[in-house]
C-alpha positions in Angstrom: 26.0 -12.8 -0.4 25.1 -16.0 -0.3 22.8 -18.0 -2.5 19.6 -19.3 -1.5 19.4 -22.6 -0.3 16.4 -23.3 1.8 12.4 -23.8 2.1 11.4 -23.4 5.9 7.4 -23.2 5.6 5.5 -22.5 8.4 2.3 -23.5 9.5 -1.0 -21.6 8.5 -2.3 -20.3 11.4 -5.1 -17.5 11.8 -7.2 -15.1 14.0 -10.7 -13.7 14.3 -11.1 -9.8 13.7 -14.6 -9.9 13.2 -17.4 -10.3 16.2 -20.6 -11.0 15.5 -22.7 -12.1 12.5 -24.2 -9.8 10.0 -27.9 -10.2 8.2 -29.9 -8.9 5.1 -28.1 -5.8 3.0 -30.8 -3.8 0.3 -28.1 -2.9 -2.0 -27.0 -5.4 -5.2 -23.5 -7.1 -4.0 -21.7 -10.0 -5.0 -19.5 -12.0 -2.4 -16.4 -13.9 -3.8 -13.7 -16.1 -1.3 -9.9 -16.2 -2.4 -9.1 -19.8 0.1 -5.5 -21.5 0.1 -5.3 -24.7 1.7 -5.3 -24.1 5.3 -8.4 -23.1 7.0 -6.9 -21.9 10.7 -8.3 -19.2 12.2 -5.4 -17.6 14.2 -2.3 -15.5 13.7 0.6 -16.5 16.0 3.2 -14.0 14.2 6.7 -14.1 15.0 7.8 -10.5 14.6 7.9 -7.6 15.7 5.4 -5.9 14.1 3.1 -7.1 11.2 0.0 -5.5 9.4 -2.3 -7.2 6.2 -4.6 -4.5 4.2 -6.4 -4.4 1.0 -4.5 -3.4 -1.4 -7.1 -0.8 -3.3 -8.6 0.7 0.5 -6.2 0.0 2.9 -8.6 -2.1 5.1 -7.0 -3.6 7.6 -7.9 -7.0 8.1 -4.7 -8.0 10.6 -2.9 -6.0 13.0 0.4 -6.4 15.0 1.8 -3.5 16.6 1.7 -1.8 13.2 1.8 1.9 14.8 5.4 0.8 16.0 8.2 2.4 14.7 11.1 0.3 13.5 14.3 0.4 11.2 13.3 -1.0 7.7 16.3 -1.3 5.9 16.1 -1.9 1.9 12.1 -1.6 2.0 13.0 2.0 2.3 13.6 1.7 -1.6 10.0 1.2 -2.2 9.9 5.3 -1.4 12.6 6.0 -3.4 11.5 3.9 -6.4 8.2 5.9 -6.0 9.7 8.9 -6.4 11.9 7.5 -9.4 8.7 6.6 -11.4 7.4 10.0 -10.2 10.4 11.7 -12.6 9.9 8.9 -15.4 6.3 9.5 -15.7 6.6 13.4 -15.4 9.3 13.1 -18.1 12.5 14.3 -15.7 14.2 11.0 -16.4 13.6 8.3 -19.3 14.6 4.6 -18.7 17.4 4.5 -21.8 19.0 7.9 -20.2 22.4 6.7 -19.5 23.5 8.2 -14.9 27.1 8.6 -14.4 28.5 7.0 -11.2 30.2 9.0 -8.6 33.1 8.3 -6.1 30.8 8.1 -3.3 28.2 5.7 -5.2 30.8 4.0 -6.2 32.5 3.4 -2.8 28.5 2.4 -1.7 28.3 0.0 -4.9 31.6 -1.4 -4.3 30.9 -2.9 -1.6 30.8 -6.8 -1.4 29.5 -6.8 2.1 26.0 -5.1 1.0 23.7 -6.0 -1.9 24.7 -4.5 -5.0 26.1 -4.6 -8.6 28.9 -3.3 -9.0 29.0 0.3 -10.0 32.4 2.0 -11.4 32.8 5.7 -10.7 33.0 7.4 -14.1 30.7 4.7 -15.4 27.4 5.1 -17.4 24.0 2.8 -16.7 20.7 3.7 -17.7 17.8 4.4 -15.8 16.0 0.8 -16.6 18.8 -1.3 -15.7 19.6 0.8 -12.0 16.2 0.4 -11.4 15.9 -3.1 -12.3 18.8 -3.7 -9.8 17.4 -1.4 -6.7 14.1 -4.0 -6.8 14.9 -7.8 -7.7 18.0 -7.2 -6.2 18.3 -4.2 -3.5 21.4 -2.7 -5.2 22.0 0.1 -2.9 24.4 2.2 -5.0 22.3 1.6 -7.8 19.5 3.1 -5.9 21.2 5.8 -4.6 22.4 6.9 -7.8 19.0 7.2 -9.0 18.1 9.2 -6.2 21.0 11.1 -7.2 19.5 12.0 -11.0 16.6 13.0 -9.5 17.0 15.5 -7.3 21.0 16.7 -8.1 22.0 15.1 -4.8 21.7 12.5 -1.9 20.2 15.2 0.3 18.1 17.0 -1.9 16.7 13.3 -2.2 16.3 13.0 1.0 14.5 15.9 1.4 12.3 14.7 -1.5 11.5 11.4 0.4 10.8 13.3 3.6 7.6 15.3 2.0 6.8 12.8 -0.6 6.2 10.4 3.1 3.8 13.2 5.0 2.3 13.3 1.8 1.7 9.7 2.0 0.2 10.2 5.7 3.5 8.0 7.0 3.4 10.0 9.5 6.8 8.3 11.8 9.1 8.4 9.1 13.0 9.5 10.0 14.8 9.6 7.1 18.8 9.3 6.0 19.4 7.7 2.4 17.4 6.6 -0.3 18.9 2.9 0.1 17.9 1.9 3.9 21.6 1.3 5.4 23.1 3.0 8.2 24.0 6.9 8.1 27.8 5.2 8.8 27.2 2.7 5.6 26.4 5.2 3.2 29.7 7.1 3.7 30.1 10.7 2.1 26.6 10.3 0.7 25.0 10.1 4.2 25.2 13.0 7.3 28.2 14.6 9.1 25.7 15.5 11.7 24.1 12.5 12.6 24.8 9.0 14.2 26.3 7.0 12.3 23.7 3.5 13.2 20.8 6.1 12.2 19.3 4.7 9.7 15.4 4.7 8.4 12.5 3.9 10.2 8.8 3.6 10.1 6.3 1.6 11.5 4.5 -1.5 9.4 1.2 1.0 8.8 3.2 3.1 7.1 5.1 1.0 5.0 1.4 -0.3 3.7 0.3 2.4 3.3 3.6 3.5 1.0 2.9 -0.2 -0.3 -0.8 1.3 -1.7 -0.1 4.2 -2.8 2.7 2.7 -5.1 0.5 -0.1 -7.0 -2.3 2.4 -7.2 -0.2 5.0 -8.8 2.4 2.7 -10.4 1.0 -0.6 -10.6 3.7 -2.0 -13.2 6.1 -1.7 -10.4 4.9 -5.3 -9.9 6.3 -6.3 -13.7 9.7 -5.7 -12.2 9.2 -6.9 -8.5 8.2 -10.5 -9.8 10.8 -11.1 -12.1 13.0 -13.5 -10.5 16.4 -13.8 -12.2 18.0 -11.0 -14.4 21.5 -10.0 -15.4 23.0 -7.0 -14.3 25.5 -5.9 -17.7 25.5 -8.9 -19.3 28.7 -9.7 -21.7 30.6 -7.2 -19.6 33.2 -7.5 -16.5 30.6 -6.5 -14.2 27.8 -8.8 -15.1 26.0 -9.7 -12.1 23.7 -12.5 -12.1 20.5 -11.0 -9.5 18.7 -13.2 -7.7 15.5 -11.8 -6.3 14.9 -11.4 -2.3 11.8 -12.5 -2.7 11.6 -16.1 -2.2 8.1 -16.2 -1.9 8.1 -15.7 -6.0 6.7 -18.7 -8.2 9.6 -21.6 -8.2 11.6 -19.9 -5.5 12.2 -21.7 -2.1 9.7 -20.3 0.0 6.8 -20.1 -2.6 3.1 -21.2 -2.3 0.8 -22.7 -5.0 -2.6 -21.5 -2.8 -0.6 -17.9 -2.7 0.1 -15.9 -6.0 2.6 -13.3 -4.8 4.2 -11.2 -6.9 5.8 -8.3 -5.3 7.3 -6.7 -3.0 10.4 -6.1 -1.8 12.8 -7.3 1.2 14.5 -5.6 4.1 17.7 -6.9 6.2 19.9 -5.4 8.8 21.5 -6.0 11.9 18.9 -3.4 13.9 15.9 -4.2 11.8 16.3 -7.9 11.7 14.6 -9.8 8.3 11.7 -7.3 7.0 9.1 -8.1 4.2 6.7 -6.0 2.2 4.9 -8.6 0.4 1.5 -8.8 -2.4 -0.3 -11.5 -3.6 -3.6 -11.4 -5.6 -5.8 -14.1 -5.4 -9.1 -14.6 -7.7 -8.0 -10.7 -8.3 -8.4 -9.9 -4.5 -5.1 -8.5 -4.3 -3.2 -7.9 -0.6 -0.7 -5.9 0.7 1.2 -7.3 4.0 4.4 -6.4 6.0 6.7 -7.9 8.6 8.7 -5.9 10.9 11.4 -7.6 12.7 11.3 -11.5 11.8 14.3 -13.5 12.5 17.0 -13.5 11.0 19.5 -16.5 12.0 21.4 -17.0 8.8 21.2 -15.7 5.4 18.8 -18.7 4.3 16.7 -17.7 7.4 12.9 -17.7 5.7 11.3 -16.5 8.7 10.2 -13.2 7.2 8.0 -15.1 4.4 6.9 -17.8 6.9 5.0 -15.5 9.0 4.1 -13.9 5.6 2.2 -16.7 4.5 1.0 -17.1 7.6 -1.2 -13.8 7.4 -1.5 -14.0 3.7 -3.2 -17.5 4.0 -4.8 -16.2 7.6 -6.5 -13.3 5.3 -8.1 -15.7 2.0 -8.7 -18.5 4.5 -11.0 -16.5 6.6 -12.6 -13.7 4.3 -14.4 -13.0 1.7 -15.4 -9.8 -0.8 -18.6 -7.9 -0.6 -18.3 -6.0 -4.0 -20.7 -3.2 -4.1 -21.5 -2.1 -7.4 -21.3 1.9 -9.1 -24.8 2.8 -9.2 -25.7 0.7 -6.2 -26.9 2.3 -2.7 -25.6 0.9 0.9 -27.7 1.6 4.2 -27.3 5.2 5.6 -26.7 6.8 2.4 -29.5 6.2 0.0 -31.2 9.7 0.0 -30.2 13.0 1.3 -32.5 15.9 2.2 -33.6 18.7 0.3 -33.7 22.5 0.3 -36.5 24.1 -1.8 -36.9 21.4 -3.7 -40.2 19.9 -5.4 -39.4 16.5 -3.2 -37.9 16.2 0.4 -35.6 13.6 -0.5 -33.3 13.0 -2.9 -31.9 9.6 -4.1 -28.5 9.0 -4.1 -25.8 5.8 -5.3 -22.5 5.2 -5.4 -20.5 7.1 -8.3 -17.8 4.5 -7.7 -17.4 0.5 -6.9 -16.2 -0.8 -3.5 -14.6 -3.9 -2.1 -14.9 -5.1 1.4 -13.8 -7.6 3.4 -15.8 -9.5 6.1 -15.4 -12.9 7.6 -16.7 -16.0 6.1 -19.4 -16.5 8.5 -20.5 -12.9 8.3 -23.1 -11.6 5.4 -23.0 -7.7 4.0 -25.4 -5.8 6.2 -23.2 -5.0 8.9 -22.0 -2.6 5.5 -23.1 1.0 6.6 -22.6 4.3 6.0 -23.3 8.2 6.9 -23.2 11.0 4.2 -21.4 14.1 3.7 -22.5 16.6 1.6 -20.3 19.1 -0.1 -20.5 22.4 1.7 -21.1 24.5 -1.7 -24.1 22.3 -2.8 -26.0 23.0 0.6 -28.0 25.0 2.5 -29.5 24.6 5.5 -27.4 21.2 6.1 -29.4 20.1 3.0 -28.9 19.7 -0.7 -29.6 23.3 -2.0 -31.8 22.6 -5.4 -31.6 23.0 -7.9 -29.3 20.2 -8.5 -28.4 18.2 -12.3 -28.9 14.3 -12.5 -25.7 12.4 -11.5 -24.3 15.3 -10.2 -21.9 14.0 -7.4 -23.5 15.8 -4.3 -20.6 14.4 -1.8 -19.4 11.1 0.0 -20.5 8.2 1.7 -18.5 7.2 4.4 -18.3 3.2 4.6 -17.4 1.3 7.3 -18.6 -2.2 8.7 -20.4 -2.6 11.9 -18.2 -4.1 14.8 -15.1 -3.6 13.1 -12.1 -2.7 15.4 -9.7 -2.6 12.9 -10.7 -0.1 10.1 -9.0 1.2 7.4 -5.0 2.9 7.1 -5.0 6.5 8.6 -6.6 5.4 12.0 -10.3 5.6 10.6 -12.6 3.4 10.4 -14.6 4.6 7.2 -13.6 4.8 3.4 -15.0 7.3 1.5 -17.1 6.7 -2.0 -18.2 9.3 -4.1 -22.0 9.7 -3.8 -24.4 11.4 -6.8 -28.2 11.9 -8.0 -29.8 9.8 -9.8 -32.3 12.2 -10.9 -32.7 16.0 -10.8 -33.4 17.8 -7.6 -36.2 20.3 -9.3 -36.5 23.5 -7.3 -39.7 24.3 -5.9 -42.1 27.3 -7.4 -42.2 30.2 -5.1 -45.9 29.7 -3.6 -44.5 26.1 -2.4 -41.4 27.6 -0.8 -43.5 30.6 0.4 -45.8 28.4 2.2 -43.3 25.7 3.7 -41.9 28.6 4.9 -45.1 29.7 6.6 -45.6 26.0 7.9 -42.0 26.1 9.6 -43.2 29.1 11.5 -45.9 27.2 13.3 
C-alpha cells in the first residue's frame, strides 16, 4: 500500500432540512451550538450515497440516497468487530487469548495486494492485537480470523453477521465474509456457490444505524478507532508499522481543527469506490456520518473525507441541541387520562433525557409528542388506577414539527419513557358508582 501523502480539503458547503420557524416550548430545555468555521448552508455531496445522524437517536439531520444499497467493502468490519466485542464482553473470547492462523487466513493475510499484517499459518496472535489490526488498519485476515474464534468458522460467522444485522434493523444487508472483499478474494474462506465479485452490501442508513448501535453498546471501540499509528509484532519479522485509514484523525492529512473526529472506519474497492463511516463530537454533541461511493482516483485520493467534512461541518454549522431534561414534560404528553381514579388526569415527565436537533434559526416548540400507554396499565384506553408514583406508565413519542427527515428506521418519532409524578389514587366506590350513572345519560 502506499503511504499517505496528501491534504485535498474541500469546501464547506451546507443545506436546509428544516422549514419554518418554531416559537415558545413549556418544558425546561437548554439549547447548545457545536459551529466550525464555515457557516454554508448547503450540501453539494459527491457520492453516491451519504447520510449524517445523531449519534445517541439516530436523527437524521442529512440525507443522500441513504436507502441505496451499495458494496461497502472494509466498513463491513464494523459488524464483525461488533460481534467480536459481543464474545469479549460475554466472556467467549479474552483479548490476551492467543487464535491460531489457518492456511486459508493465511493465504487472505498474505496478501500484499490487500490491507493486512501479515499472518503465518500455524502462528499464534492474541485477541487485542488482531483486533487492533482489523480497525486502525483493515487487516482482513486478521479480521477474519477473529471471526473464525468466534463462531468455529468463516460461515458460521457469516451466519452470525446475518442475524446480528436484522437484529440491528439493516434491513438490505447481503452478506459473504466478515472482512468486506470479494467472495473471489477471500478464497477457500468465502462460497463455492456464489459469484465470485459478490461481495457485502448495504445502504448508508444501515451502516449508521450499525455505526449507533456499536458506540452505544461499545463505546470504547472509539479508544482503538482514533489511535493513529501502532505496531503490528513489534521486535519480530513481521512487525508491521499500521497507519490508520482515517486521515481525518488529529495530525493526519485530511484533519480539521473545528472537527474533533475520532472514529470510524474506512472502506475501498474497485465496486464500492472510497467509503467512510466517520464520528466526531463536538462540545459533546457527538455525530455519526457515512459516504457511499466517493471517488477514488489514486490511493491519496481524500475525497471520501472531503465530502465528510463537508456534512460534518454542514451539521454543527447549521444546528443546534434542544436538551430536554428527565423529569421535564414536552407538549402532547404532559398528562394522560384516568380510569377510576380520584382525578381525571394524571401528570406525567420524561423518565429519561433527550437531545434534539433543530436549525439555528428555529426555537424548541415545534418539539411534540403523542403518548402511548402500556396495554397492561389500562383500561378503557386510560390509565387503570390505581397506579404508584414514578411508575413508568409508557412512552412519549417525540418528533419535531415539519421535519421530513426523522429518525433511522423510516420514523419520524423517538420514543422516551414516560412516568407519574404522583399516585393515581383509585376512586371510592360511590364516586365510580355515580360516574358510572353520569356516563349513562
Amino acid at each position: 500500500m502506499k503511504r499517505l501523502k496528501q491534504l485535498v480539503m474541500g469546501l464547506v458547503t451546507a443545506m436546509t432540512l428544516f422549514a419554518g420557524g418554531l416559537s415558545g416550548f413549556s418544558a425546561p430545555v437548554t439549547a447548545q451550538a457545536a459551529t466550525t468555521a464555515s457557516n454554508s448552508t448547503t450540501v453539494n455531496l459527491k457520492a453516491k450515497a451519504g447520510i449524517a445522524v445523531d449519534a445517541k437517536t439516530g436523527q437524521i439531520l442529512y440525507d443522500k440516497n441513504s436507502d441505496q444499497v451499495l458494496p461497502v467493502a472494509s466498513m463491513t468490519k464494523l459488524l464483525s468487530i461488533y460481534l467480536v466485542l459481543d464474545a469479549v464482553h460475554s466472556g467467549k473470547l479474552k483479548w490476551d487469548q492467543k487464535i491460531t492462523i489457518n492456511q486459508a487466513t493465511a493465504k487472505v493475510a498474505q496478501d500484499t495486494n490487500l490491507s493486512n499484517v501479515p499472518l503465518r499459518a500455524g502462528h499464534k496472535y492474541t485477541v487485542k492485537a488482531l483486533y487492533q489490526a482489523s480497525l486502525i488498519y483493515s487487516a482482513n485476515g486478521a479480521v477474519e480470523a477473529l471471526g473464525t474464534a468466534v463462531a468455529g468458522s468463516p460461515h458460521a460467522f457469516v451466519t452470525m453477521m446475518r442475524a446480528q444485522a436484522k437484529k440491528l434493523g439493516m434491513t438490505n444487508a447481503k452478506i459473504y465474509n466478515a472482512c468486506g472483499l470479494t467472495n473471489k478474494q477471500v478464497g477457500k474462506l468465502g462460497y463455492s456457490n456464489e459469484a465470485g465479485s459478490a461481495e457485502n452490501e448495504w445502504s448508508a442508513a444501515d451502516q449508521a444505524k450499525l455505526a449507533v448501535a456499536l458506540l452505544d453498546k461499545y463505546p470504547e471501540v472509539l479508544k482503538t478507532t482514533s489511535i493513529k499509528k501502532l505496531w503490528f509484532e513489534k521486535g519480530t519479522a513481521d512487525a508491521t508499522k499500521m497507519e490508520n485509514w482515517n486521515w481525518m484523525l488529529k495530525g493526519l492529512s485530511a484533519s480539521y481543527a473545528k472537527l474533533h473526529v475520532d472514529g470510524l472506519k474506512t472502506g475501498t474497492s474497485d465496486a464500492a469506490g472510497a467509503n467512510f463511516t466517520g464520528t466526531a463530537n463536538n462540545n459533546g454533541n457527538r455525530i455519526i456520518t457515512v459516504v457511499l461511493h466517493a471517488a477514488h482516483k489514486s490511493d491519496t485520493d481524500p475525497s471520501r473525507f472531503q465530502q465528510t467534512q463537508k456534512m460534518m461541518s454542514y451539521v454543527y454549522n447549521n444546528f443546534k441541541t434542544v436538551n430536554l431534561k428527565a423529569g421535564s414534560q414536552v407538549a402532547g404528553s404532559k398528562t394522560v387520562k384516568t380510569n377510576d381514579a380520584k382525578q381525571p388526569t394524571a401528570k406525567t415527565v420524561l423518565t429519561d433525557g433527550l437531545k434534539l436537533w433543530i436549525r439555528n434559526d428555529q426555537v424548541a416548540s415545534n418539539v411534540q409528542s403523542t403518548t402511548t400507554l402500556k396495554q397492561k396499565l389500562t383500561k378503557n384506553k386510560a390509565l387503570e388506577a390505581p397506579v404508584a408514583k414514578n411508575t413508568q406508565v409508557g412512552t412519549a413519542n417525540i418528533s419535531l414539527k415539519g421535519d421530513q427527515l426523522g429518525f433511522l428506521g423510516n420514523t419520524k418519532t423517538t420514543q422516551v419513557p414516560l412516568k407519574v409524578t404522583q399516585t393515581v389514587e383509585k376512586a371510592n366506590v360511590f364516586v365510580r358508582i355515580w360516574r358510572s350513572i353520569v356516563a349513562l345519560f
